[in-house]
MARDOLUM-873333 format. One line per 2 residues: number of its first residue (from 0); their letters; for each residue x, y, z of C-alpha. Coordinates in steps of 0.25 Angstrom, whole numbers, plus 5000, padded with zeros to 4 digits. Layout:
BEGIN
NUM	A	X,Y,Z | ...
//
This chain:
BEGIN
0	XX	5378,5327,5351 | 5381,5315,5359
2	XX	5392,5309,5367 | 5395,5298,5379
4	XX	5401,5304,5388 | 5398,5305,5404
6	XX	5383,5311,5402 | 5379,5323,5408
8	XX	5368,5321,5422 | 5356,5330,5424
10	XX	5361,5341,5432 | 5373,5343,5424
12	XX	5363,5343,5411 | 5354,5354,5418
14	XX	5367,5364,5417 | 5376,5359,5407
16	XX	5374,5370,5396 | 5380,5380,5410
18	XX	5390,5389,5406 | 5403,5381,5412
20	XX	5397,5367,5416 | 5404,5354,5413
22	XX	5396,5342,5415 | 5409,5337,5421
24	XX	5419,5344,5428 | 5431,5336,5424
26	XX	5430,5338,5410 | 5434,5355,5412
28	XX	5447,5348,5419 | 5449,5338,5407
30	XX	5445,5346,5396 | 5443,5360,5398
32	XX	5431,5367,5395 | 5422,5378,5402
34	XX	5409,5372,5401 | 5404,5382,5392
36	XX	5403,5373,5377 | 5387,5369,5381
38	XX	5383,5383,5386 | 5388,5388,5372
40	XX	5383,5378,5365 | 5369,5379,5370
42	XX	5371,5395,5370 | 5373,5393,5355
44	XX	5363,5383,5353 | 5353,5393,5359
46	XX	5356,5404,5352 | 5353,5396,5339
48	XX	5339,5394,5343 | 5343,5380,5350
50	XX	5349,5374,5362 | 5357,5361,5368
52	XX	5353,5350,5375 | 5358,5338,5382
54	XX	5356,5323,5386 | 5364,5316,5396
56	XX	5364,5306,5407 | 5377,5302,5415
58	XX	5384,5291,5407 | 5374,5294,5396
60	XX	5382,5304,5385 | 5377,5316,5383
62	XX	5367,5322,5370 | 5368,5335,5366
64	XX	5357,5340,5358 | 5358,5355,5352
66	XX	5346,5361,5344 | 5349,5371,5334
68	XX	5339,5383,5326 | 5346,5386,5316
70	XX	5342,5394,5303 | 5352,5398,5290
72	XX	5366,5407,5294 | 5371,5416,5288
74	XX	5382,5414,5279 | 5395,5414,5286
76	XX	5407,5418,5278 | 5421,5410,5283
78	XX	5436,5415,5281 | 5450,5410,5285
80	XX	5458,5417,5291 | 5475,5413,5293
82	XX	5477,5397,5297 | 5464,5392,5302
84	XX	5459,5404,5309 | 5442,5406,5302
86	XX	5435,5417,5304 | 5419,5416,5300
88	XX	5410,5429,5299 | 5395,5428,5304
90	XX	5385,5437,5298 | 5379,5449,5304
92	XX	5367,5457,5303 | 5373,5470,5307
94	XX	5383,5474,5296 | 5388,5485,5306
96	XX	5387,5477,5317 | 5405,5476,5324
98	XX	5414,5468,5318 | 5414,5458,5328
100	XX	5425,5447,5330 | 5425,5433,5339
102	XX	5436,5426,5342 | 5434,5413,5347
104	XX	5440,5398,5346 | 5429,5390,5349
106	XX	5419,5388,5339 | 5406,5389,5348
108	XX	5409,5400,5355 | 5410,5407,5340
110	XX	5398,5401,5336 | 5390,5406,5349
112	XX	5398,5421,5347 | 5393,5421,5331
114	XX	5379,5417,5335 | 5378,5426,5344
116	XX	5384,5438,5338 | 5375,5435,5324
118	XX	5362,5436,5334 | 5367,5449,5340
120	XX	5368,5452,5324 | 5384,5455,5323
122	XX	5395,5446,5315 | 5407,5443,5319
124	XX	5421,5437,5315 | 5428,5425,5321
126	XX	5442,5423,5325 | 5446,5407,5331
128	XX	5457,5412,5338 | 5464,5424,5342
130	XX	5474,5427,5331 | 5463,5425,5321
132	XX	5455,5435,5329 | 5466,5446,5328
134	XX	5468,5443,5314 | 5451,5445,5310
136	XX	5452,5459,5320 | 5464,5463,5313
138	XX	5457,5463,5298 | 5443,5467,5304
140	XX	5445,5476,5315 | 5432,5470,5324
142	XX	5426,5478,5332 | 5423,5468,5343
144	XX	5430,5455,5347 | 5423,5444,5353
146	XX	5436,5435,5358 | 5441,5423,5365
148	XX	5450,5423,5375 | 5456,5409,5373
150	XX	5458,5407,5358 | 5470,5401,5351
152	XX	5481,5408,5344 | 5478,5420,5351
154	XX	5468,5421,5364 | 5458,5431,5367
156	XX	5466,5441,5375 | 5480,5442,5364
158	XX	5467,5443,5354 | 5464,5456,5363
160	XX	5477,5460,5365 | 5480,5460,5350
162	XX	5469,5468,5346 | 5471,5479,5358
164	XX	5486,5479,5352 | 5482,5481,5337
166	XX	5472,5493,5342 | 5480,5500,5350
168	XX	5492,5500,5338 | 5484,5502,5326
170	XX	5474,5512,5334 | 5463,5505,5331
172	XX	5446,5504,5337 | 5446,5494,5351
174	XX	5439,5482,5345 | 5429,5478,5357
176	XX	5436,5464,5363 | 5428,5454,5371
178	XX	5431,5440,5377 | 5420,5429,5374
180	XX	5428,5417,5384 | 5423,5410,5397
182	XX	5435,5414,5404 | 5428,5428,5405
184	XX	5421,5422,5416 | 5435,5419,5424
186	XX	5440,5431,5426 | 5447,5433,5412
188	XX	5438,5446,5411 | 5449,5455,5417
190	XX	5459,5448,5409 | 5450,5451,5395
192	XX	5449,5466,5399 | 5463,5467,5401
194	XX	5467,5461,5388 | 5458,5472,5380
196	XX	5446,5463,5379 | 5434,5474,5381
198	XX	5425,5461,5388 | 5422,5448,5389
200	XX	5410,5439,5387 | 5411,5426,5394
202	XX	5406,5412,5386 | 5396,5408,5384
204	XX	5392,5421,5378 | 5376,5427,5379
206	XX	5372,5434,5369 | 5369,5446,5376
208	XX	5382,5448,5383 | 5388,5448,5369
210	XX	5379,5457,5364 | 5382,5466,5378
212	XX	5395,5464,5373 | 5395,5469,5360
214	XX	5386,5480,5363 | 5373,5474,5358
216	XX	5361,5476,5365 | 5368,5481,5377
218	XX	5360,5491,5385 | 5361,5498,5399
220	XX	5358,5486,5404 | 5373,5481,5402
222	XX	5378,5497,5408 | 5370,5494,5420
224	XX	5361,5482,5424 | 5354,5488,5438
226	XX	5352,5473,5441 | 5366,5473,5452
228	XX	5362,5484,5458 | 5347,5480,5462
230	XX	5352,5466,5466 | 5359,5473,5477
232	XX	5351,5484,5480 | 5337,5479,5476
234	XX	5327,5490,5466 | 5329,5503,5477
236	XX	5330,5513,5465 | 5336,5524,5475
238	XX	5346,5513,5480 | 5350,5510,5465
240	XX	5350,5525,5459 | 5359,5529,5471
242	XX	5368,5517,5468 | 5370,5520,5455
244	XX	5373,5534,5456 | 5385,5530,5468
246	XX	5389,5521,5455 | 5390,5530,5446
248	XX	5399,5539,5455 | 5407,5529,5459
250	XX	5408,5524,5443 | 5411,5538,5437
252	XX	5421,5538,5448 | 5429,5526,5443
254	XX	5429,5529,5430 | 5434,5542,5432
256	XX	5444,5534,5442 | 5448,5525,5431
258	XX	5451,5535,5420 | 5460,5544,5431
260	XX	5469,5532,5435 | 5483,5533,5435
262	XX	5487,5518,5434 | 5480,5504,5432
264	XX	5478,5502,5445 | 5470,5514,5448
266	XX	5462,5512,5436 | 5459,5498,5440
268	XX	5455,5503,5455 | 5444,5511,5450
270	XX	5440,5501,5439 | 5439,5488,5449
272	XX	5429,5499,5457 | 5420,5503,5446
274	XX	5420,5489,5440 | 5415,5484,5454
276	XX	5404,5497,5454 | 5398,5495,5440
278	XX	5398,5479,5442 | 5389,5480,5454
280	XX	5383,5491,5449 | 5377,5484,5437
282	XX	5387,5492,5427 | 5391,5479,5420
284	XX	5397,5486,5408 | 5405,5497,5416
286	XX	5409,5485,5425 | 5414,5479,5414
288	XX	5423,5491,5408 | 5428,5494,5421
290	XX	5434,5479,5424 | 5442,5481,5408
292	XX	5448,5493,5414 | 5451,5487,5427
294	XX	5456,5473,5421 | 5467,5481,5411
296	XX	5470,5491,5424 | 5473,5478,5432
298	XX	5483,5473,5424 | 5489,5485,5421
300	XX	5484,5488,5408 | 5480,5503,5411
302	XX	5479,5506,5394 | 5469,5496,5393
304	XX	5462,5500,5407 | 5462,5515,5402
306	XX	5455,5510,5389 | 5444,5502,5398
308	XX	5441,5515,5404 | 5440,5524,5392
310	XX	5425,5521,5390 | 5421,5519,5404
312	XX	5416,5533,5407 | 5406,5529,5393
314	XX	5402,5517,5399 | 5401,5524,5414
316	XX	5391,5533,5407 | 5383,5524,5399
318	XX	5383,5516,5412 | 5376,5527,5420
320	XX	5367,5531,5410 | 5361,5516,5410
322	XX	5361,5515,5425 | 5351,5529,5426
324	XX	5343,5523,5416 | 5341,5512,5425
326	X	5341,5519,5437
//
């Protein structure tokens, strides 16, 4: 691709394909836009055996070069739904794998989810908007949810807030909810929690936080990474063993604190002081859960903050067990 625009110098070249840079930054004030179309666009290339390039000189234009590897897909069966809302269906090499759902507007950003999900080995069904999305989980029932929060017709969060309804009414399983949106990374994370959404993963994607996500190839190493802790403390083993057992206490202490609490407030007291324990800790994944119940106890919500902590004594376990196996 070619144009004749301003051109692009080489120090703005070296980092264009950066998550969030803009070779100019007037054109976010003029037009909008994060930054991010490159990054996904060279993620994609390169998870088709490729990549992007580019040649540019101030007042020169710009030449985008992207190379591809591609062998023969699959089949892709395609169906309407109501109006103009498609909805496609990739194949999968695990017909037990989740019923999996994505929820997207932008058309990259489903094309990078699909691709990524089909080389994890799982299918998916897509939605381009929010009411479309509802409609699909009403008929299918997924089991896991991979949304946008800013779609049209019906964003992210009443996409969540529909589905929580529905669940709680007809008595249904919790389909798993995450958020796929950059705006994750600005503080809408509590705000996701306290919609219903389990979690967020902020664009552009990696393929192994998604498969963290949905629970492949996740290990103890997303229970307890001991990196935090030696970059404080260095490798004095005594040091560590002792600092994980004061943890531990401390932990088992919250949790308790956090299924005993009379109101929100309280419940968000002790959930604020384990979230900040595990995070340094390296307890990414209890860090996690405790924020989602600390998030839903700050806005009042103490139904959904007592639901967030119904798996954390699980979770607290697992946690401990991966930490001694480390320790």
């Amino acid at each position: 691709m070619t144009d004749s625009g301003i051109g692009i110098d080489a120090a703005t070249r070296g980092r264009l394909f950066e998550p969030f840079t803009q070779a100019d930054s007037s054109t976010t004030r003029r037009f909008g836009g994060t930054g991010l179309g490159l990054s996904i666009v060279r993620r994609l290339a390169q998870l088709m055996g490729g990549d992007v390039a580019v040649e540019s000189a101030p007042g020169g234009g710009s030449r985008f070069m992207v190379t591809l590897r591609l062998v023969e897909a699959d089949p892709v069966s395609v169906s309407s739904e109501t109006g103009a809302h498609h909805v496609a269906t990739v194949s999968t090499r695990q017909p037990g794998a989740a019923r999996l759902l994505v929820a997207d507007d932008h058309p990259v950003n489903l094309e990078v989810i699909l691709r990524q999900l089909e080389l994890l080995g799982l299918s998916a069904d897509i939605a381009r908007d929010g009411a479309a999305a509802l409609a699909l989980w009403r008929k299918a029932r997924h089991t896991v949810v991979l949304l946008d929060l800013h779609m049209p017709v019906l964003d992210g969060f009443g996409l969540a807030a529909s589905i929580r309804r529905e669940e709680a009414q007809h008595h249904l399983p919790r389909s798993l909810l995450i958020a796929v949106t950059a705006d994750a990374l600005k503080g809408e994370d509590a705000r996701c929690f306290a919609a219903g959404i389990d979690g967020f993963l902020p664009k552009p994607i990696s393929l192994d936080a998604l498969a963290g996500a949905l629970g492949h190839g996740a290990s103890d190493e997303a229970l307890f990474d001991p990196a935090p802790l030696r970059s404080l403390f260095g490798a004095d083993t005594g040091r560590l063993g002792a600092l994980m057992r004061k943890f531990a206490d401390g932990a088992t202490e919250d949790v308790a604190s956090m299924h005993a609490a009379p109101d929100a407030h309280g419940l968000a007291t002790a959930a604020h002081r384990l979230q900040g324990a595990a995070r340094v800790a390296g307890a990414r994944l209890l860090a996690e859960q405790a924020a989602r119940a600390e998030a839903a106890a700050n806005i009042g919500d103490l139904t959904a903050a007592r639901r967030a902590v119904e798996g954390m004594d699980r979770l607290l376990a697992e946690t401990l067990r991966a930490m001694r196996s480390v320790g």
